[in-house]
C-alpha positions as CSV (number, residue, x, y, z in Angstrom):
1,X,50.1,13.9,3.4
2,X,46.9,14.9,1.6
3,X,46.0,18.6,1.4
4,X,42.6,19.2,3.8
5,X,39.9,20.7,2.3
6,X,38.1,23.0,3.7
7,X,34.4,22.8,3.4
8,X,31.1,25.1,5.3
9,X,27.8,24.1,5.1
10,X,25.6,27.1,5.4
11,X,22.7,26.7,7.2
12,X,22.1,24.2,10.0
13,X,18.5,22.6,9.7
14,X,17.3,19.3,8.2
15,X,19.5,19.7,4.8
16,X,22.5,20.3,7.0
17,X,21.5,17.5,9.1
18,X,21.7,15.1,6.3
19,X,25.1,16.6,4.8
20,X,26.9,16.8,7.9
21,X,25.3,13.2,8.9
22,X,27.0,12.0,5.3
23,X,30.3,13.6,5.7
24,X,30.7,11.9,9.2
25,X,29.5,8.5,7.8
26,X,32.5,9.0,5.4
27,X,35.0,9.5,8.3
28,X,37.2,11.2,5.8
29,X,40.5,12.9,7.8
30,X,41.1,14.9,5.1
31,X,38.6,17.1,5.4
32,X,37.5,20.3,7.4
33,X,34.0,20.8,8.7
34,X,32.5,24.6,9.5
35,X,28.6,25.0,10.0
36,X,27.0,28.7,10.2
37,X,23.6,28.8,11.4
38,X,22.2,31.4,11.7
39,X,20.1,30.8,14.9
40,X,21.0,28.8,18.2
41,X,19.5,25.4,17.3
42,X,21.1,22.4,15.1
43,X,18.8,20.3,13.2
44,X,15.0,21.8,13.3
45,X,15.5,24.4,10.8
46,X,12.5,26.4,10.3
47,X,9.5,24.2,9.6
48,X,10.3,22.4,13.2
49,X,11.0,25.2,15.5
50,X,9.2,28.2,16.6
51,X,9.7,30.1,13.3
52,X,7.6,27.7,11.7
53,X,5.6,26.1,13.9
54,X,3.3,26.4,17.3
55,X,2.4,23.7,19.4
56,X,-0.5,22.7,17.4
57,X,1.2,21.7,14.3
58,X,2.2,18.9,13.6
59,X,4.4,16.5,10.9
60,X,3.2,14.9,7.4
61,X,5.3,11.8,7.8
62,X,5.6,9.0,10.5
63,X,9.0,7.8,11.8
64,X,9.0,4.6,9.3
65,X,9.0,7.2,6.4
66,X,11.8,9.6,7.7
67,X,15.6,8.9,6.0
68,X,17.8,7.1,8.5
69,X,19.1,9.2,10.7
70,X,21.8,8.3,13.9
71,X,18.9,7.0,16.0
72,X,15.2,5.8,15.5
73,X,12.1,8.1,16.0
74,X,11.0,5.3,18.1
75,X,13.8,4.3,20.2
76,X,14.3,8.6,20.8
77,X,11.0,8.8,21.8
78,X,11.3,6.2,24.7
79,X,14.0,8.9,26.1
80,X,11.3,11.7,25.5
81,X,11.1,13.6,29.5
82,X,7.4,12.9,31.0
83,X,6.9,16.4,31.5
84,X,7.6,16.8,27.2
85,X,5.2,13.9,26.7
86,X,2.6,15.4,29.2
87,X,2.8,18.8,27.2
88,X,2.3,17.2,23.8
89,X,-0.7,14.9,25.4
90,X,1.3,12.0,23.8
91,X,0.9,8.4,25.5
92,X,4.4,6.4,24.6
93,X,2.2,3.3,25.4
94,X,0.0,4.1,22.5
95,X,3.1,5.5,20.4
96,X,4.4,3.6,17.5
97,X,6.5,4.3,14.3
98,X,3.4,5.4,12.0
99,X,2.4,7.8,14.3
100,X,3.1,11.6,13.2
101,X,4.4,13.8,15.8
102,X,4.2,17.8,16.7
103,X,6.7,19.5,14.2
104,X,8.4,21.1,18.0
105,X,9.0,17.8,19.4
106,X,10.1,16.4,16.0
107,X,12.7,19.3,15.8
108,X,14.0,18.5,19.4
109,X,14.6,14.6,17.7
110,X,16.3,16.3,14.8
111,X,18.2,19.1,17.0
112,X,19.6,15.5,19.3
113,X,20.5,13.7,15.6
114,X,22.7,16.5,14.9
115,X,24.2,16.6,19.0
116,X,24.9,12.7,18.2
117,X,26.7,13.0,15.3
118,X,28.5,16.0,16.7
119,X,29.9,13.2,19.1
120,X,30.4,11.1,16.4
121,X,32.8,12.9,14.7
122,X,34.3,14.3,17.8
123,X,35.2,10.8,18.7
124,X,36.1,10.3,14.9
125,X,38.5,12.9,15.3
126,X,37.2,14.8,12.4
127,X,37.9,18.8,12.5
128,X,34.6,20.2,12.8
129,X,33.6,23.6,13.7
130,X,30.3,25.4,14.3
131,X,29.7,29.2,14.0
132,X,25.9,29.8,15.7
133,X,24.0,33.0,16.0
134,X,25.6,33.7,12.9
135,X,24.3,34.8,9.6
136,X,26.3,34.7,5.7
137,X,25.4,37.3,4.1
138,X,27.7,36.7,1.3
139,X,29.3,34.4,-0.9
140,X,32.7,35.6,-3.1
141,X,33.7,33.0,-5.3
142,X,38.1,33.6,-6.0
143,X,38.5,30.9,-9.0
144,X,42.2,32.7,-9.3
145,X,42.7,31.5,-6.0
146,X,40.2,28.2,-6.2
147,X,38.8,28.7,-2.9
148,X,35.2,30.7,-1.6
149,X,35.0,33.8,0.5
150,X,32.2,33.4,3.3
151,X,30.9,36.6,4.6
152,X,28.5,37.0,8.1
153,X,26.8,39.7,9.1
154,X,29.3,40.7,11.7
155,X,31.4,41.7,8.7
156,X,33.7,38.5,8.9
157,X,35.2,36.5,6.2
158,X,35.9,33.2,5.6
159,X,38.3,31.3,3.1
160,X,37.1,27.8,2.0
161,X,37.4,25.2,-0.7
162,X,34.1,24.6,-0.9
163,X,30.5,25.8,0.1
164,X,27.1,24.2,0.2
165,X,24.0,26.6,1.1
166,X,21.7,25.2,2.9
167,X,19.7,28.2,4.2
168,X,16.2,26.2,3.6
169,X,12.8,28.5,3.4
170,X,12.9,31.9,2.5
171,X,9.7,34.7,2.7
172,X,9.8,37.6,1.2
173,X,8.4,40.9,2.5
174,X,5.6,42.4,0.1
175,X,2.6,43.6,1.9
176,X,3.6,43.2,5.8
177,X,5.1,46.0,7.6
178,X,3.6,48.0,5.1
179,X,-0.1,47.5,4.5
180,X,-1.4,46.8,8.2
181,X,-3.7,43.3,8.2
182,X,-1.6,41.6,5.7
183,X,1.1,38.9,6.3
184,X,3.2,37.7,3.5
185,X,3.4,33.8,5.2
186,X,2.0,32.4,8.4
187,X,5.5,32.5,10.0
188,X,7.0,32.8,12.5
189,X,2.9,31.8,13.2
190,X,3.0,33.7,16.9
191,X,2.4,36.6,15.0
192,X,-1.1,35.5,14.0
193,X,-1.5,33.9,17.1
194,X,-4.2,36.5,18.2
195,X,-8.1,37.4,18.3
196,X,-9.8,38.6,14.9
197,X,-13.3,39.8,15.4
198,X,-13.8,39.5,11.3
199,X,-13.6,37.4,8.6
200,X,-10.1,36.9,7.6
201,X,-9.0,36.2,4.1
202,X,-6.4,33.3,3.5
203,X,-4.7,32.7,0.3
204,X,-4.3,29.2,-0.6
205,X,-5.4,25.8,0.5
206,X,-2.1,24.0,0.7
207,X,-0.5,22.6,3.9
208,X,0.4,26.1,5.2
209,X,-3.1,27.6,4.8
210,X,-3.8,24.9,6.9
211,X,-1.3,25.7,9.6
212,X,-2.4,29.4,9.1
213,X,-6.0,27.7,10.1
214,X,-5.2,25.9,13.0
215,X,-3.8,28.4,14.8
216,X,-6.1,31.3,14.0
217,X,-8.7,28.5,15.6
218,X,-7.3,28.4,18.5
219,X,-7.0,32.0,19.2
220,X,-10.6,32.4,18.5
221,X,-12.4,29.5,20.1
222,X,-11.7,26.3,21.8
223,X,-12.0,22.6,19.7
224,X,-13.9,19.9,21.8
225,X,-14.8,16.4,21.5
226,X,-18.5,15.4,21.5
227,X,-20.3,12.4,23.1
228,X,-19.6,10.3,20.0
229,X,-16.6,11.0,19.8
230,X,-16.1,14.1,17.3
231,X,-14.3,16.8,17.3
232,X,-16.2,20.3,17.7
233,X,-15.1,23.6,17.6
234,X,-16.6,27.0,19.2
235,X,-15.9,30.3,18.9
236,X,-15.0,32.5,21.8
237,X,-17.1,35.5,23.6
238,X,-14.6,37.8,22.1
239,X,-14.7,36.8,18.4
240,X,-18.5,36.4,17.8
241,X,-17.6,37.8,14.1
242,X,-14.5,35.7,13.5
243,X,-14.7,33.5,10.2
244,X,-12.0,32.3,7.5
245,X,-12.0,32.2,4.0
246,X,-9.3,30.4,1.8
247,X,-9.3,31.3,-1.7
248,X,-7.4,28.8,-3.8
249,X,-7.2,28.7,-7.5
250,X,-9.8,25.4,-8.4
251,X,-11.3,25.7,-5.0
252,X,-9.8,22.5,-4.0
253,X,-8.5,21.1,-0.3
254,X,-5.6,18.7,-0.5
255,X,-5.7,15.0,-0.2
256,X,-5.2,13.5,2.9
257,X,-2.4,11.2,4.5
258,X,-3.2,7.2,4.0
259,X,-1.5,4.3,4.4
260,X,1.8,4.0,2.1
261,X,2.7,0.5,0.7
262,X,6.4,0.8,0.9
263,X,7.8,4.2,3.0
264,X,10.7,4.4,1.3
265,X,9.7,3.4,-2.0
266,X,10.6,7.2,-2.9
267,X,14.4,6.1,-3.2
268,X,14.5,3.5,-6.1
269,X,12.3,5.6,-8.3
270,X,14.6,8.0,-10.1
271,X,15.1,6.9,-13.1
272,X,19.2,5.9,-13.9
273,X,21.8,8.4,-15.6
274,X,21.8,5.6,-18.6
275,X,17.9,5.7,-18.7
276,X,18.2,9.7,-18.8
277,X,20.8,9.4,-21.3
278,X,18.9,7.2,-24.0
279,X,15.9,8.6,-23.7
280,X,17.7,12.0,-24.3
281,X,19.6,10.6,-27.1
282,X,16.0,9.4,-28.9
283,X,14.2,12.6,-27.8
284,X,16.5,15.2,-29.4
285,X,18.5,15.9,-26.4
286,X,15.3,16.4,-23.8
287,X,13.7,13.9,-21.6
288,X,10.2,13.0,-22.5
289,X,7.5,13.7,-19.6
290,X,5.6,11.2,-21.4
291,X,8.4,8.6,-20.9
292,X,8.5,9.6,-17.2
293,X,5.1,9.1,-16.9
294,X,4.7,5.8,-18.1
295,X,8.0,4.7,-16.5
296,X,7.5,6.0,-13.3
297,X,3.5,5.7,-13.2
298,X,2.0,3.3,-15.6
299,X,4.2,0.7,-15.4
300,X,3.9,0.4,-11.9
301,X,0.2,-1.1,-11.8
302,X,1.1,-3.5,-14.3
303,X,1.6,-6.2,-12.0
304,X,-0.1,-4.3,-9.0
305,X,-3.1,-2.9,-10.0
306,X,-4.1,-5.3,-13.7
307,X,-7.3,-3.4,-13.7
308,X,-6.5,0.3,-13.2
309,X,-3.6,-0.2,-15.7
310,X,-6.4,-1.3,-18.4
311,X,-8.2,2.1,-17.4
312,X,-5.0,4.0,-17.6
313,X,-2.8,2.6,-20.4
314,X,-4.0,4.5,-23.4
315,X,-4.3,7.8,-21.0
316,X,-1.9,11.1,-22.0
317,X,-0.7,13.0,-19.0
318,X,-3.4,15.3,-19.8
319,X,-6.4,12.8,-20.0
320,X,-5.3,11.1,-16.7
321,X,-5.5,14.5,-14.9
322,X,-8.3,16.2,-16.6
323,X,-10.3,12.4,-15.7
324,X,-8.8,12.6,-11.8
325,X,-9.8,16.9,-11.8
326,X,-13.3,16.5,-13.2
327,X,-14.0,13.6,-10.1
328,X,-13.0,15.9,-7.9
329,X,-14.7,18.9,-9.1
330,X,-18.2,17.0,-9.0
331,X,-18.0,17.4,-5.4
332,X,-17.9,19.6,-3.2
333,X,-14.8,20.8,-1.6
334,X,-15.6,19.5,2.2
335,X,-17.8,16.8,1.0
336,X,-15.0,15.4,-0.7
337,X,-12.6,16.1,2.1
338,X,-14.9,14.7,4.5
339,X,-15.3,11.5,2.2
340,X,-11.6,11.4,1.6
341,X,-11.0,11.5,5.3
342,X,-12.7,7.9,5.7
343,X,-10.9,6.5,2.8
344,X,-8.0,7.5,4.6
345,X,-8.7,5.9,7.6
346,X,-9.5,2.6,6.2
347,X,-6.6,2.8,4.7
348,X,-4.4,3.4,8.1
349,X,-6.6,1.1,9.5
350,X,-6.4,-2.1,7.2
351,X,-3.0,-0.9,6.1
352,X,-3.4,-0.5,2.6
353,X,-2.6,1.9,0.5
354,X,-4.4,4.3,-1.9
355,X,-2.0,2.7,-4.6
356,X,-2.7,5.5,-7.6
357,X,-1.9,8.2,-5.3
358,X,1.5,6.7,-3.9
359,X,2.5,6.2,-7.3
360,X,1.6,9.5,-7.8
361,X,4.4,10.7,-5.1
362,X,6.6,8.0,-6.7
363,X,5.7,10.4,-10.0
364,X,6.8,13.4,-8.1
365,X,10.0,12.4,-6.7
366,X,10.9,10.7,-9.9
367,X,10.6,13.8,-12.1
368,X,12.2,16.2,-9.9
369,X,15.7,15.5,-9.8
370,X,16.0,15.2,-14.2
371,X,13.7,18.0,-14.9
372,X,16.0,20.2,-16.4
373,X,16.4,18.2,-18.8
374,X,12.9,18.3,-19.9
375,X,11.9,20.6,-23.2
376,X,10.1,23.8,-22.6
377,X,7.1,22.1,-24.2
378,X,6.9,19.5,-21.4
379,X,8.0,22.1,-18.6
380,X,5.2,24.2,-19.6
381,X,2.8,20.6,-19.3
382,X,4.1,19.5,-16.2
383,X,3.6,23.5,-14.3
384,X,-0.1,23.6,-16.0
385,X,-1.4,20.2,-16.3
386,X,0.4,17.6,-13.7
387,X,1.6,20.1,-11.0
388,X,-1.7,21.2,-10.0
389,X,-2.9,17.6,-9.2
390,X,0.3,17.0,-7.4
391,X,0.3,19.2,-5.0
392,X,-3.4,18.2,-4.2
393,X,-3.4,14.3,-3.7
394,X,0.0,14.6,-2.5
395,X,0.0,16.7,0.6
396,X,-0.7,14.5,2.7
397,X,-2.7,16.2,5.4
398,X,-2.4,14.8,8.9
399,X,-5.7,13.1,10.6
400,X,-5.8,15.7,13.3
401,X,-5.5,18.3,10.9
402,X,-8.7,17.1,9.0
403,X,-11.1,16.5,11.7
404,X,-10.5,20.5,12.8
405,X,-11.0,21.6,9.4
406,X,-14.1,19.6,8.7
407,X,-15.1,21.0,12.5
408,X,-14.5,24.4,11.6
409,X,-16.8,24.2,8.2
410,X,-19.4,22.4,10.1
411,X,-19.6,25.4,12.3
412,X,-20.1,28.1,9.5
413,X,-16.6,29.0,10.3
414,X,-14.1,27.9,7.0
415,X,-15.3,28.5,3.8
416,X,-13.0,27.8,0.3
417,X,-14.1,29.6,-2.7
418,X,-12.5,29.0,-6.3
419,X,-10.4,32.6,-7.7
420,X,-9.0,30.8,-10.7
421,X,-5.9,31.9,-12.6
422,X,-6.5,35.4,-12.7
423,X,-7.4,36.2,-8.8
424,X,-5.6,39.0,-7.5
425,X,-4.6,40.7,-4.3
426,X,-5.1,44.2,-4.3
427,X,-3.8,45.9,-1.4
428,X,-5.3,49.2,0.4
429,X,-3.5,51.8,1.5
430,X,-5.4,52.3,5.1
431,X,-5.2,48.8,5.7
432,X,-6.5,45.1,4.7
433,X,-6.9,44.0,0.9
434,X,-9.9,43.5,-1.7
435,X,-9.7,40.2,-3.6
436,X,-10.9,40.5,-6.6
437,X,-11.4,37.2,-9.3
438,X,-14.6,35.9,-11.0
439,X,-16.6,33.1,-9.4
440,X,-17.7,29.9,-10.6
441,X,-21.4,31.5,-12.2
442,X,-18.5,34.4,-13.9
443,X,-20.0,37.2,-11.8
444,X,-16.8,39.3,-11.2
445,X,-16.4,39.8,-7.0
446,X,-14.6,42.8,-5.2
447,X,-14.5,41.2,-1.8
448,X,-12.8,43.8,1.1
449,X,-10.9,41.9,3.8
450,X,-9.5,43.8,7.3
451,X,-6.9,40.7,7.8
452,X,-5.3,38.9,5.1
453,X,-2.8,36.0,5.1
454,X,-0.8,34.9,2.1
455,X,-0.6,30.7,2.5
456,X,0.5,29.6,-1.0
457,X,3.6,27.9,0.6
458,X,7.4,28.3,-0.2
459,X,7.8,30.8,-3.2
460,X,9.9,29.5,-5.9
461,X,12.3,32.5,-5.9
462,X,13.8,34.2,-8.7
463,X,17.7,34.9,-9.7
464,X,16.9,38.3,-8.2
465,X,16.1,37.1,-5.0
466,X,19.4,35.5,-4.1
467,X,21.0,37.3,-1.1
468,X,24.4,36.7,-2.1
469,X,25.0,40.0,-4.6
470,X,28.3,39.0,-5.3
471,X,28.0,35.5,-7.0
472,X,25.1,37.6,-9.1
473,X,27.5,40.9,-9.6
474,X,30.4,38.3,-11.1
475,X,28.2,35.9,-12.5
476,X,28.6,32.9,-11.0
477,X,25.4,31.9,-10.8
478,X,22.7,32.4,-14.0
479,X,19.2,32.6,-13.9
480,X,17.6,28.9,-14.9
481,X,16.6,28.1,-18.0
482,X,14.6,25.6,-20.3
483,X,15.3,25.1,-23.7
484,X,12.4,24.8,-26.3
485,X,12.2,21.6,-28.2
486,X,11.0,23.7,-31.4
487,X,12.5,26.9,-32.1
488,X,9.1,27.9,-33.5
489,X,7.5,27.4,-30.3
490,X,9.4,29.5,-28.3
491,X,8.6,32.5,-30.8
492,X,5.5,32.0,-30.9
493,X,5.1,32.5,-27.1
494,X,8.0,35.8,-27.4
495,X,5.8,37.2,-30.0
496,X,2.5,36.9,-28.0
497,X,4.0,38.8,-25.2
498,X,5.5,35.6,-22.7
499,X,7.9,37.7,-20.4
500,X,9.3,34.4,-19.1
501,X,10.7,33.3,-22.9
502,X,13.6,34.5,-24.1
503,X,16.0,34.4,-26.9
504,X,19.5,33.1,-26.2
505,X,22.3,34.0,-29.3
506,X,25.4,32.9,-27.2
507,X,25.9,29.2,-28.9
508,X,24.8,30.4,-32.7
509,X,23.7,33.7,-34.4
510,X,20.6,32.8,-35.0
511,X,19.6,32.2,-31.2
512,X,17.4,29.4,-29.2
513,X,14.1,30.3,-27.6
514,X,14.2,29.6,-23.7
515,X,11.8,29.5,-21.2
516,X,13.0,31.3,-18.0
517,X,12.3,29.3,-14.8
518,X,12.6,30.0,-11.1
519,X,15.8,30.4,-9.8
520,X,19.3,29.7,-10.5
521,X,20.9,27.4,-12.7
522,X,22.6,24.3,-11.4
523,X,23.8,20.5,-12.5
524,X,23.0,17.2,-11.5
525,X,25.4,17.2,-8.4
526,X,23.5,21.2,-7.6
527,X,26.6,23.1,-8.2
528,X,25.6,26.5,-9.5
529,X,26.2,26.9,-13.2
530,X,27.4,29.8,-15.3
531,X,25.7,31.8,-18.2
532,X,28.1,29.9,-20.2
533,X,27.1,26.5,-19.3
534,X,30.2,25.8,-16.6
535,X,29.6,23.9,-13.9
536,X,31.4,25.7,-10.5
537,X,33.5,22.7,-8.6
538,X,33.3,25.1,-5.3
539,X,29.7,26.3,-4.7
540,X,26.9,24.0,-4.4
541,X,23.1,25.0,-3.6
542,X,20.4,23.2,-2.2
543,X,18.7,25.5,-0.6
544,X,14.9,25.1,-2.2
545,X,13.6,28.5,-2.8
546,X,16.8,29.0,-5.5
547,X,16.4,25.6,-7.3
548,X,12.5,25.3,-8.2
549,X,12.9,25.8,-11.5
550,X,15.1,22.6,-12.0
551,X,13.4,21.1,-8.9
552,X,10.2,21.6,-9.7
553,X,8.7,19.4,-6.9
554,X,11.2,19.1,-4.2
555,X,9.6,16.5,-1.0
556,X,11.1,17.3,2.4
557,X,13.6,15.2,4.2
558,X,13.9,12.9,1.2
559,X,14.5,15.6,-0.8
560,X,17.2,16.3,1.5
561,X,18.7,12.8,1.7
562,X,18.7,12.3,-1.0
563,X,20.5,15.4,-2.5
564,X,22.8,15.4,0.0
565,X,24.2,12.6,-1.5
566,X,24.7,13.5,-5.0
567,X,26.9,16.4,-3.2
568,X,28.8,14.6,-1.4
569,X,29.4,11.7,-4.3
570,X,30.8,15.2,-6.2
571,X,32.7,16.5,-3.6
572,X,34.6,13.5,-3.0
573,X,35.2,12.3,-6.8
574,X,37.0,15.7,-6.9
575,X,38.8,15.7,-3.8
């Protein structure tokens, strides 16, 4: 008889959807399931339930983009209860597959994925169990013993073979609770959910700025349709003063959701272990961002797009962006939101896609997964020079979500203004914040806000910031890290004061320069790595506020699907 192995997946929400879902697909008897979530709910995780979302918000992809999952979007939907439908103002008639949905009722279709495949390896016979209400605290790794102490709250503990966190987004406390008026994310957004008789200051411009909008809006006035058809927004009796103000670094808004070409075009775009390898092996053990870049960009308007390859072909990294940056800063911020908005719509409409910026997702995807394999050179490119116009043209705002925002601005009420690199936050004691940065003329402001919400998204967190003290305290895990290609380099920056590079003597006296990165170190198949370079066969980590710095970029439930299944590849080779 084969030995079961006992394996808990921590955390419960859309990457424990996808794990559990690929364990059950394996049907594997020798093997012992045990889920802690930490609240009542399978499946929704935070962005999907009421930590991360209200009524009003709503998803960034369609149900022909999501991973498979036990049942179709659209086939779940047509078992949707009226009174659900009637509360979302959805018509099923008018439903279809490339339709987004409100993140709450998309939770309930991920929350009755995970009750299916419950069944599913109920019937399967598989030993599963399910801890809920129920928080880990801590994670002991015993190599002596091979096997992983799990801790909860309660002050229980666990033995298992092996452990994948899951535990998904993570904010946090710096200002709130403290300074009164200032909230360190939009979440749990009931908490914001309120009237504001001022102007309130929101960091950022990204997708959760956006979320942070929408519901301040709608605690402040009321959004209507006009006679033609658009939508209007005004403010209540009991705000006459309200007004928000985002303040993003290049005083941009982020591009808008269109038409994609091929939904899951995402999954045959990583480049292969033997493309790594070589280009590794002719790169002096680093993988060229250049060679991603015209593997995993260029190339594909070859065929495509004949033309814009001509424009692009000669084009560094840093000549594409800086050509695709100076369009957009022509312009300003809601003209070209506004403009955007109808190239978006013809593109939904004639379904076809804005090709450059799918291949710019493609991009995305493609890089994340080898970037620790980059040099610090080309990690230092792709956080300054590509990153920036990522997370722009790849956000993918929702329809609905525009036509508020470009509501609100018509109405005097949103404003963006551009606080460049060196923008800060400075908090006041008796309440609120003053932001001061220089503006575009470089008169230096002091602006003083009563309210103040910071929207920058999901912090890449440090090795400090992991909760689990004891795989810190006995070094299991090591802070990430990024070789320099030149040892020169990687002086250079130390000497000129770079907190983030340090000097590394543990291979040779002499040392190596690294760059320090967000987070914790891991391998290809996200086990957590030691400071000595060993990879741990019994703890694994995808859990997205620990890994940025070696996933640099990571996209939702592809992200999740996909890493899922390097785990479970690992886990099984093993076993």
């Amino acid at each position: 008889m084969e030995q079961i192995k006992r394996i808990a997946i921590l955390g419960g929400g859309p990457s424990g959807l996808f794990l559990f879902k690929r364990f059950v697909d394996e049907n594997k008897d020798y093997i012992s399931l045990t889920v802690f979530e930490k609240k009542q709910e399978l499946g929704s995780g935070m962005p999907y339930s009421r930590e991360g979302a209200n009524d009003e918000h709503i998803t960034n992809v369609s149900g022909n983009e999501i991973p498979e999952l036990e049942t179709s979007l659209l086939d779940w939907m047509g078992n949707v209860p009226k009174g659900t439908l009637e509360h979302f103002n959805i018509n099923l008639e008018q439903f279809h597959e490339y339709k987004v949905l409100p993140r709450l009722l998309f939770g309930q279709y991920l929350s009755a994925q995970f009750s299916l495949l419950k069944e599913k390896a109920k019937a399967q016979g598989m030993d599963t169990s399910f801890y809920m209400g129920s928080e880990v605290v801590d994670i002991i790794d015993q190599p002596e013993q091979d096997l992983v102490v799990v801790e909860t709250a309660d002050g229980k503990q666990f033995e298992f073979d092996q452990v994948i966190v899951c535990t998904g987004h993570r904010w946090p406390l710096k200002y709130e609770g403290t300074i009164a008026g200032c909230y360190d994310a939009p979440y749990p957004p009931a908490k914001i959910a309120k009237h504001f008789n001022h102007t309130v200051a929101i960091k950022g411009s990204s997708l959760t700025a956006i979320d942070a909008v929408r519901t301040l809006a709608r605690n402040n006035g009321v959004f209507s349709y006009d006679k033609a058809g658009n939508v209007t927004f005004q403010l209540g009796t009991d705000s006459p003063n309200f007004k928000m103000i985002m303040h993003s670094r290049n005083g941009m808004l982020p591009g808008i959701r269109f038409h994609l070409e091929d939904s899951h075009l995402l999954k045959d775009s990583v480049l292969s272990k033997e493309e790594v390898n070589k280009n590794r092996e002719e790169n002096g053990g680093f993988l060229s961002l250049d060679y991603i870049f015209q593997q995993n960009f260029k190339e594909a308007f070859k065929d495509k797009r004949p033309r814009f390859y001509a424009l692009i072909k000669e084009m560094s990294i840093e000549d594409f962006v800086q050509r695709v940056m100076k369009m957009r800063e022509q312009k300003d911020a809601f003209q070209l939101f506004g403009e955007e908005y109808c190239e978006a719509e013809r593109s939904i409409d004639e379904e076809e896609s804005v090709y450059w910026k799918e291949m710019l997702a493609v991009l995305s995807f493609a890089m994340n997964y080898p970037a620790k394999y980059f040099s610090a050179e080309d990690m230092q490119r792709l956080q300054k020079v590509l990153m920036p116009l990522i997370s722009i043209v790849i956000a993918f705002v929702p329809q609905k979500s525009v036509e508020e925002m470009l509501a609100l601005h018509e109405a005097s009420l949103l404003e963006i203004v551009s606080v460049g690199e060196d923008g800060e936050v400075e908090p006041l004691a008796e309440g609120g914040i003053i932001y001061n940065y220089t503006d575009n003329d470089g008169v230096e402001q002091a602006v003083q806000f009563q309210t103040y919400i910071d929207c920058v998204g999901q912090p890449h967190l440090s090795f400090e910031d992991l909760p689990y003290k004891s795989l810190i305290e006995n070094e299991t895990v090591s802070p990430a890290k990024i070789k320099f290609f030149n040892n020169y380099n990687g002086k250079k920056a130390l000497e000129e004061g770079n907190r983030k590079v340090v000097l590394d003597r543990t291979v040779n006296e002499e040392g190596d320069y690294y760059l320090r990165v967000p987070g914790i170190t891991i391998n290809d198949s996200f086990q957590v790595v030691d400071r000595y370079g060993a990879s741990n066969p019994r703890v694994y980590i995808m859990a997205v506020p620990y890994i940025g710095g070696y996933n640099p970029d990571y996209s939702g439930l592809d992200f999740c699907e996909a890493a899922s299944g390097s785990i479970i590849e690992s886990i099984l080779a093993k076993i």
